[in-house]
LOFIGU-831353 format. One record per residue (C-alpha): x, y, z. Coordinates in Angstrom, 3 decimals, m for minus. Layout:
BEGIN
X; Y; Z
...
// end
This chain:
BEGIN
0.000; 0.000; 0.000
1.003; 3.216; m1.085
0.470; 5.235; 2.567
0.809; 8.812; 0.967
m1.697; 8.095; m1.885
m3.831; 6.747; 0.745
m3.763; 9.244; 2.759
m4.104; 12.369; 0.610
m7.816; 10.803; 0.219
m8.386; 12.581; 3.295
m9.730; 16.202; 3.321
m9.392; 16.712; 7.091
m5.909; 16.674; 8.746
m5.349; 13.044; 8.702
m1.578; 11.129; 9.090
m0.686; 7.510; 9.131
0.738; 6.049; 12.444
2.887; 2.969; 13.603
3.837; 1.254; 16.317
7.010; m0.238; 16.454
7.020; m4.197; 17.507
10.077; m5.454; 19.593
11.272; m8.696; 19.632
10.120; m9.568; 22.790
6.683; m8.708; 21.813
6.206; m5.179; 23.318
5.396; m2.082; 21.760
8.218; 0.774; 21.063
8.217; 3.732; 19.103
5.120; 5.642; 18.002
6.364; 7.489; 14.377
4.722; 9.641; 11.705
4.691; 7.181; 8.167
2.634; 9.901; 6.363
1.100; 12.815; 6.200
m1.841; 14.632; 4.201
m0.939; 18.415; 3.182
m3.638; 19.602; 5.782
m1.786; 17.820; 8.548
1.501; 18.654; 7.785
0.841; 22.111; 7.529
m0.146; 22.256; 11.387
3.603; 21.862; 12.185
5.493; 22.852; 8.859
3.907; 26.427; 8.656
1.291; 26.854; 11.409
0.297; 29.976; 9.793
m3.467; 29.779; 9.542
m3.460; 26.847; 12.460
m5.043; 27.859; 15.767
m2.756; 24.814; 17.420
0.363; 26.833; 19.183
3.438; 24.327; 17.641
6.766; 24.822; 16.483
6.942; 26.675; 13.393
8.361; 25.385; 10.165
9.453; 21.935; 11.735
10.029; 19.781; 7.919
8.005; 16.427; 7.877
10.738; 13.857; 8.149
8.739; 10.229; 6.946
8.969; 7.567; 10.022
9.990; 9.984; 12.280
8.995; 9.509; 15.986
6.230; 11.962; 16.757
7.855; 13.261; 19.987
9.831; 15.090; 16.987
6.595; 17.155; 16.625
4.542; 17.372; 19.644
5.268; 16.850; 23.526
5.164; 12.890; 24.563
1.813; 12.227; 25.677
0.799; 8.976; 27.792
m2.380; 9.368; 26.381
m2.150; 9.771; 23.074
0.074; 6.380; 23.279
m3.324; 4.668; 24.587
m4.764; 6.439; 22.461
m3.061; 5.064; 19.124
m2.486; 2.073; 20.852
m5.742; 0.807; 21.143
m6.328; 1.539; 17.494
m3.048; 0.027; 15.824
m2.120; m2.797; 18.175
m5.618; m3.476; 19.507
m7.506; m3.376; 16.374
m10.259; m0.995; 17.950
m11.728; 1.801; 16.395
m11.037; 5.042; 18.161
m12.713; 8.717; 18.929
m12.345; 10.948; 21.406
m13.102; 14.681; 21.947
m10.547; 16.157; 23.888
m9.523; 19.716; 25.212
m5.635; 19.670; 25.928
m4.439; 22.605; 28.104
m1.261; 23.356; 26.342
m2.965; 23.385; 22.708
m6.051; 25.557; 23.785
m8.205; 23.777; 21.437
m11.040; 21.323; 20.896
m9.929; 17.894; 19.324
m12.346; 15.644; 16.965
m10.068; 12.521; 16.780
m10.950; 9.411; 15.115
m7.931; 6.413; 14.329
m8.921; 3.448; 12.349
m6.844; 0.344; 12.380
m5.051; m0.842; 9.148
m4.244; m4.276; 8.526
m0.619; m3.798; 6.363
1.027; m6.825; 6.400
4.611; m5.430; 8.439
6.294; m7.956; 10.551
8.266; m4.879; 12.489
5.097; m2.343; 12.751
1.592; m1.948; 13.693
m0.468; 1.141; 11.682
m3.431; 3.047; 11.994
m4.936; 6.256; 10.688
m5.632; 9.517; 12.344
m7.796; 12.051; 11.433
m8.166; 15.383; 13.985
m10.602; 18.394; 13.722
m10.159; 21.167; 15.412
m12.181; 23.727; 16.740
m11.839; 26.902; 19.198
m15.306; 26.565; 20.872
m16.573; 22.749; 22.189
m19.337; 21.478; 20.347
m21.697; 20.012; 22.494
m23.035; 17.370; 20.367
m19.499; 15.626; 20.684
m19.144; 16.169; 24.236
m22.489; 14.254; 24.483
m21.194; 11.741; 21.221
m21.007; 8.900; 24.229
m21.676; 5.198; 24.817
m24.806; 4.164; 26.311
m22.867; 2.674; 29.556
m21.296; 6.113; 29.507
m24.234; 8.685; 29.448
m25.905; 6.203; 32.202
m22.844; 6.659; 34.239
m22.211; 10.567; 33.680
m26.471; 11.081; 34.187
m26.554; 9.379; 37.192
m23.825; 11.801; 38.524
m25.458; 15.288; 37.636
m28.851; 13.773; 38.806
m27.191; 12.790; 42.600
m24.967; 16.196; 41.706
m28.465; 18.554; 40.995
m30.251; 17.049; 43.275
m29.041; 16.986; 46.402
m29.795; 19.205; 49.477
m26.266; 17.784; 51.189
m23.585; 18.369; 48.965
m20.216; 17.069; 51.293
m22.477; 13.488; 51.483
m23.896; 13.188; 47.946
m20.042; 14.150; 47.030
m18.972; 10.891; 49.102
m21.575; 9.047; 46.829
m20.331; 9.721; 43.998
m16.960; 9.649; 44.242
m18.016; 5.648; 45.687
m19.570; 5.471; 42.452
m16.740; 6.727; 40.133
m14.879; 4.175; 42.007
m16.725; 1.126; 41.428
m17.208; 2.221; 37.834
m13.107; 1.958; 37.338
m12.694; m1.330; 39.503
m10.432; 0.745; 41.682
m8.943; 0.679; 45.103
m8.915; 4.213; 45.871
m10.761; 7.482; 44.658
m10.738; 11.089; 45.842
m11.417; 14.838; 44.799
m8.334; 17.220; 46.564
m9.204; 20.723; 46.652
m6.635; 23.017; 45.886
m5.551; 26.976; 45.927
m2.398; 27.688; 44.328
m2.812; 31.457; 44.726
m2.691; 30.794; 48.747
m0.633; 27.563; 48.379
m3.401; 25.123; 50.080
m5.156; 21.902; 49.588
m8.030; 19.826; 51.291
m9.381; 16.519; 50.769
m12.807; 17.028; 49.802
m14.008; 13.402; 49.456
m12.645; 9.642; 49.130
m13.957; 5.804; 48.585
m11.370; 3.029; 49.702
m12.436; m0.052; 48.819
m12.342; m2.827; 51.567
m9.428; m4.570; 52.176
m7.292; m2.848; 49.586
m4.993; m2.151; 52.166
m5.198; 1.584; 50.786
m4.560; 4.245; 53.086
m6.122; 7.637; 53.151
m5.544; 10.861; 51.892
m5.651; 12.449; 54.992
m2.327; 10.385; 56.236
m0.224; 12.199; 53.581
m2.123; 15.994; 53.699
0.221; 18.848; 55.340
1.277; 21.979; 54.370
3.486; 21.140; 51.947
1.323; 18.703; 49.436
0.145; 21.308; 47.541
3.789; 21.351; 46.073
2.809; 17.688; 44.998
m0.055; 18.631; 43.495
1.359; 21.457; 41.462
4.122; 19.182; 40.606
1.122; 16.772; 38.597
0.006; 19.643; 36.383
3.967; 18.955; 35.327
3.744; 15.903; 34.822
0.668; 15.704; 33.043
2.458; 18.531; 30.369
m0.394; 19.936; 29.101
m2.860; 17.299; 28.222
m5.959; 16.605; 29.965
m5.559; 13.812; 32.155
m3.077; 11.350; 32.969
m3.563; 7.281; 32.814
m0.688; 5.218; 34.269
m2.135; 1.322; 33.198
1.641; m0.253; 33.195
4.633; m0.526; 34.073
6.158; 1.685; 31.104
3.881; 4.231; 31.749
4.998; 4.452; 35.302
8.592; 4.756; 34.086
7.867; 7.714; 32.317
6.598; 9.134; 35.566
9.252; 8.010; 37.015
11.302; 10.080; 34.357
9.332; 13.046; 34.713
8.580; 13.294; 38.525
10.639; 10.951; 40.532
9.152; 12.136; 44.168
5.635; 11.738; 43.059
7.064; 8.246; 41.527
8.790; 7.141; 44.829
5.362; 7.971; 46.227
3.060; 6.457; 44.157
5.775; 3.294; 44.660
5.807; 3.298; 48.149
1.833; 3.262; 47.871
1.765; 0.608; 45.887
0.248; 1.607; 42.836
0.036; 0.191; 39.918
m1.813; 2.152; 37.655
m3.674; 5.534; 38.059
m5.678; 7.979; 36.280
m6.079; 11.770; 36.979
m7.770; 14.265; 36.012
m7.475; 18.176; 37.312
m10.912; 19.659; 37.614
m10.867; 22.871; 35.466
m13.489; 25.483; 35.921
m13.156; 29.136; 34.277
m9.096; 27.897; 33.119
m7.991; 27.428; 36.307
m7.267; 24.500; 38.611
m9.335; 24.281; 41.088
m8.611; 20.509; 42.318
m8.228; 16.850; 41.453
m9.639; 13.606; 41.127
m8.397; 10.352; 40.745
m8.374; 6.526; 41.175
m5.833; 4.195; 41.778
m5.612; 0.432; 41.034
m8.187; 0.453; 38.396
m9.326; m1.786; 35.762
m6.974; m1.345; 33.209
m8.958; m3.483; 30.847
m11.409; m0.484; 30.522
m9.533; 2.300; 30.654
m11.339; 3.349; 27.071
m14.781; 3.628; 29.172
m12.842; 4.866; 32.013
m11.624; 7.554; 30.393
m14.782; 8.790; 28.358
m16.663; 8.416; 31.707
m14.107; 10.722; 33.840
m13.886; 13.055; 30.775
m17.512; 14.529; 30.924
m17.785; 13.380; 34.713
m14.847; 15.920; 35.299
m16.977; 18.564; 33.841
m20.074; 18.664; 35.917
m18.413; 18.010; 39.457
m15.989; 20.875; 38.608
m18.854; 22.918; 37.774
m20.713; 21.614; 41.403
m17.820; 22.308; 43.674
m17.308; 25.736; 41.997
m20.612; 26.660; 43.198
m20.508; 25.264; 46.028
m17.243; 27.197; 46.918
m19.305; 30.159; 46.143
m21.936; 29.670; 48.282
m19.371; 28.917; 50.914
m17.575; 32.199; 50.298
m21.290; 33.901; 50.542
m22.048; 32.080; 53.185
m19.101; 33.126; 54.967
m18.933; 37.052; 54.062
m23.065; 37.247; 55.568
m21.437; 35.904; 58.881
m18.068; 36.859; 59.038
m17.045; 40.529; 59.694
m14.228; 41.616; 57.268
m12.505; 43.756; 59.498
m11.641; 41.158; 62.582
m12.119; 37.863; 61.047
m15.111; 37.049; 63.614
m18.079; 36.051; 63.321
m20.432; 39.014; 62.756
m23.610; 40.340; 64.584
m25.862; 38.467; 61.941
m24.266; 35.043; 62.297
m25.010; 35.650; 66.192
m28.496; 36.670; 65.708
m29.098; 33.181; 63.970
m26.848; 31.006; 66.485
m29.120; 32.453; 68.930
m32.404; 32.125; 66.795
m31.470; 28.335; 66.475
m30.851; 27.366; 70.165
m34.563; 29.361; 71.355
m36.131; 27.748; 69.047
m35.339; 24.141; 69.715
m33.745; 23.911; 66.004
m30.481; 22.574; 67.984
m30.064; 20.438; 70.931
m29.743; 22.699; 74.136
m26.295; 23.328; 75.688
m25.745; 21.729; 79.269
m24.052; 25.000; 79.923
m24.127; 28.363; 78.748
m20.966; 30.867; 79.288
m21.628; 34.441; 77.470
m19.047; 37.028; 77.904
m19.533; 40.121; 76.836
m16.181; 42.370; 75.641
m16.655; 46.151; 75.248
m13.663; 47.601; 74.008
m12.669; 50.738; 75.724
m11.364; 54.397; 74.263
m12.272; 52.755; 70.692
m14.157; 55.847; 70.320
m11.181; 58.542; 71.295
m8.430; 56.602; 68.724
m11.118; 57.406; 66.028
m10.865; 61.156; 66.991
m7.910; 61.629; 67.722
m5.778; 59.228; 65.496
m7.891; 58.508; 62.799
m10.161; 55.238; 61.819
m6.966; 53.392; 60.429
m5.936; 53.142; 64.099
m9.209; 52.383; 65.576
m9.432; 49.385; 62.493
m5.967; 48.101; 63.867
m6.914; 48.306; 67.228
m10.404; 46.587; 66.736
m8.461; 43.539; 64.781
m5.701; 43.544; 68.128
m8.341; 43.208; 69.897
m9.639; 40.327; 68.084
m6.969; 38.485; 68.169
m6.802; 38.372; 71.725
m10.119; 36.938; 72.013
m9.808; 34.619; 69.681
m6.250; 33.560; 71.176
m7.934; 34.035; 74.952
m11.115; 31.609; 73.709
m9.927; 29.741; 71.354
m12.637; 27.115; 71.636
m15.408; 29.402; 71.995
m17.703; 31.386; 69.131
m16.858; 34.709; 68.992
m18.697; 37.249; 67.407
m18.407; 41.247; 67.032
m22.110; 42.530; 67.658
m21.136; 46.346; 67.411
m18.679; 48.884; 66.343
m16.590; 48.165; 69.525
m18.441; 45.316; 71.232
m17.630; 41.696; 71.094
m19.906; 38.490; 72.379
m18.243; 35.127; 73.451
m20.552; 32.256; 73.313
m19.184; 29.198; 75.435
m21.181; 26.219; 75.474
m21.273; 23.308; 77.541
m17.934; 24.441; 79.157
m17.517; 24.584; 83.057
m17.775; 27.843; 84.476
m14.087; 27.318; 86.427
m12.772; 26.706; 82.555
m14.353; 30.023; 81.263
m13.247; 32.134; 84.380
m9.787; 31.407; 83.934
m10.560; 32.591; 80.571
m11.659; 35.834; 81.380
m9.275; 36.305; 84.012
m6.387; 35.692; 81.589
m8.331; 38.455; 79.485
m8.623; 41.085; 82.270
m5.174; 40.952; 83.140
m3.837; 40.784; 79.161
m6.208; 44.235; 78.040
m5.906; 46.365; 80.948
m3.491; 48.982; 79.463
m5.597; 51.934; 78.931
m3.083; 52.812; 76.174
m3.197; 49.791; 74.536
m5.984; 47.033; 74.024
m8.525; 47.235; 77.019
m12.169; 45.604; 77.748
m14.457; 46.278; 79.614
m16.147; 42.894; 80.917
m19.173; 41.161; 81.360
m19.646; 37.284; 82.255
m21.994; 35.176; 82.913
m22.750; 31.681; 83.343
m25.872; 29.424; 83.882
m25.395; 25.723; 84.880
m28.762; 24.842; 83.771
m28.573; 25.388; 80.064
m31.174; 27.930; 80.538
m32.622; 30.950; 77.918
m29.522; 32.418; 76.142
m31.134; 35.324; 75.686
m31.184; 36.165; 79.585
m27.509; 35.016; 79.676
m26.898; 37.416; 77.282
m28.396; 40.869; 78.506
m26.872; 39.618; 82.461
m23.131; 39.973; 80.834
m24.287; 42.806; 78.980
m25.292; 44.354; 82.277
m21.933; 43.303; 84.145
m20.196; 44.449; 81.578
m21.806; 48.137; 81.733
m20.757; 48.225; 85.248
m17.068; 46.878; 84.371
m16.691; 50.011; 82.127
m18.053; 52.498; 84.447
m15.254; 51.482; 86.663
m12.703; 51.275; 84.077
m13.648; 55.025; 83.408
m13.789; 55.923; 87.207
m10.015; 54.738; 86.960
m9.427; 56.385; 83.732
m11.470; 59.731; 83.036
m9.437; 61.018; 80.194
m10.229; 57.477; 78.111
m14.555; 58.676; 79.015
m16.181; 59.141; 75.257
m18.248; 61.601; 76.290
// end
């Protein structure tokens, strides 16, 4: 067969692959026999391509196509599959470092070669997705992915319907382990946001390895992965090349004992906002693996984003900017919730109220910047005074600690520690209020008795003090 007349057939960018056999029966090189004029032209002149490649790189026949384009695990599988395996190939694909959309379609050929294996490949490429291929799926597929966004769309607990699925995603790759890991490169942190461990793997969890300094590790797999948009270890030569590429995550994944792996970063608006993978899978369907996590990826990237912005909503209606506390609203509900039976009543309720003094004066006389700084001082000390308490700034200058189910000899020491660390009129200084029921009583009474005490605690302060009185 004449593979250059055969191939200029094509009118879409189409080139003709092999894979090299070894003696010993494995697969080698992956080279470039031949080429169509549409596909050549994507690395020869790249003038009207939107693909960013090397410019004016000559097409070189049998060359290995690392010559060309980055070495990609999955494209191996990829051509693999069609020219060793005999299978018919497609996949729709969105590779970072190309910033395309890829149509791909490989078709075995049977050319009698004793040293080679060949298929066809055919890409399209577009700079917008196309849903109708995104949705171009198997029927086991779609069933999968639907079942996800229904569990995904319709759930009122998101953390628990997360653990669901991520059990699911597991069982549908036959592996040991699965997980989603959060991550913030901007601040440099990472969470573990849900796992499945299948019984008796002898897997460990996440949460063994998490510190402060995995999120290098996971920045490190963006590396690895070198642009493409997932990464699928199924043997032992694809774990040498991550070997070659990252030996710490290598010596890792070693000392873990596993033997094959696919992950995919979850992408939302181009950036990174986690991971999810499984280890120990079924390697014999990595094909349905792959199209499953593919479109998966998409919708539980698009769930956790929103969720992480109704936590960051959540959080700015209950958290005051200035100090980091909670804010007057968040307490307003706390106490809603415990009058009206919503939560279990405390055994115990400690309130203490913290009024801090000459906030007022510092405004005058130095300006607001200085009151702000002395407002988040003062903050700091109560949360480093109770740090196992809620705290919550109700005013301008006044502060509420709610202690529950805490012994009253536990919380006095407490404010004890706080009289004696804030009574520097020049400095940080509160004026005081506690009080403490035994009974788990009305919170609301607690409340306005340490608002009370506390009145009295400033009248003395400014009894002491005079110059410090507001007005």
């Amino acid at each position: 067969m004449d593979l250059q007349e055969y191939v200029d057939q094509f009118d879409l960018m189409t080139c003709i692959l092999s894979v090299e056999k070894k003696p010993d029966e494995s697969c080698g090189k992956i080279c470039i026999e031949a080429g169509n004029k549409a596909y050549l032209e994507t690395f020869e002149q790249n003038y009207d391509s939107p693909i960013n490649m090397p410019r004016n790189r000559k097409f070189v026949r049998g060359t290995e196509y690392t010559q060309y384009i980055p070495k990609d695990l999955n494209f191996e599988h990829f051509i693999y599959s069609s020219a060793v395996l005999k299978k018919p190939m497609h996949a729709y694909v969105n590779p970072e470092r190309f910033g395309v959309w890829f149509n791909l379609v490989s078709l075995p050929l049977n050319i009698e070669d004793p040293n080679k294996y060949y298929c066809t490949y055919t890409q399209e490429i577009s700079t917008e997705a196309n849903v109708d291929q995104m949705t171009n799926l198997s029927m086991q597929t779609t069933s999968d992915v639907l079942k996800t966004c229904i569990k995904l769309r319709s759930t009122k607990n998101f953390l628990q319907t997360m653990d669901d699925v991520i059990a699911d995603i597991r069982n549908i790759c036959g592996a040991s382990y699965c997980c989603v890991l959060l991550t913030d490169f901007s601040e440099r942190t990472c969470s573990l946001l849900s796992e499945s461990i299948k019984e008796g793997s002898g897997q460990r969890s996440l949460k063994v390895f998490l510190n402060d300094s995995f999120i290098d590790y996971a920045k490190s797999w963006l590396e690895t992965i070198a642009g493409s948009n997932c990464l699928i270890i199924k043997d032992d030569n694809d774990m040498a090349e991550v070997k070659t590429r990252n030996p710490n995550w290598y010596r890792s994944l070693d000392s873990a004992n596993v033997k094959s792996l696919v992950l995919f970063p979850l992408q939302y608006n181009n950036e990174t906002i986690g991971f999810i993978w499984a280890t120990n899978f079924n390697t014999a369907d990595t094909e349905h693996i792959k199209e499953t996590l593919e479109l998966t990826t998409f919708f539980i990237a698009s769930e956790i984003a929103n969720y992480q912005l109704l936590q960051r909503l959540e959080m700015l209606s209950s958290t005051d900017l200035l100090t980091g506390v909670k804010n007057r609203n968040a307490m307003n509900n706390r106490v809603l919730r415990l009058v009206s039976g919503r939560e279990r009543a405390p055994q115990t309720i400690g309130i203490v109220f913290a009024d801090l003094n000459g906030l007022k004066s510092i405004n005058d006389t130095e300006g607001h910047n200085s009151g702000d700084c002395l407002l988040k001082e003062a903050a700091f000390i109560l949360k480093s005074t109770f740090e196992d308490c809620e705290i919550y700034r109700a005013g301008g200058d006044e502060f509420v600690v709610v202690a529950l189910d805490k012994t009253k000899e536990e919380i006095e020491k407490h404010v004890e520690k706080l009289h004696k660390d804030s009574s520097d009129p020049e400095n940080v200084s509160f004026a005081l209020g506690f009080y403490f029921d035994d009974k788990g009583g009305d919170i609301r009474i607690a409340m306005r008795e340490a608002d009370a005490r506390m009145y009295e605690d400033k009248k003395r302060f400014y009894d002491r003090f005079p110059e410090s009185k507001l007005r």
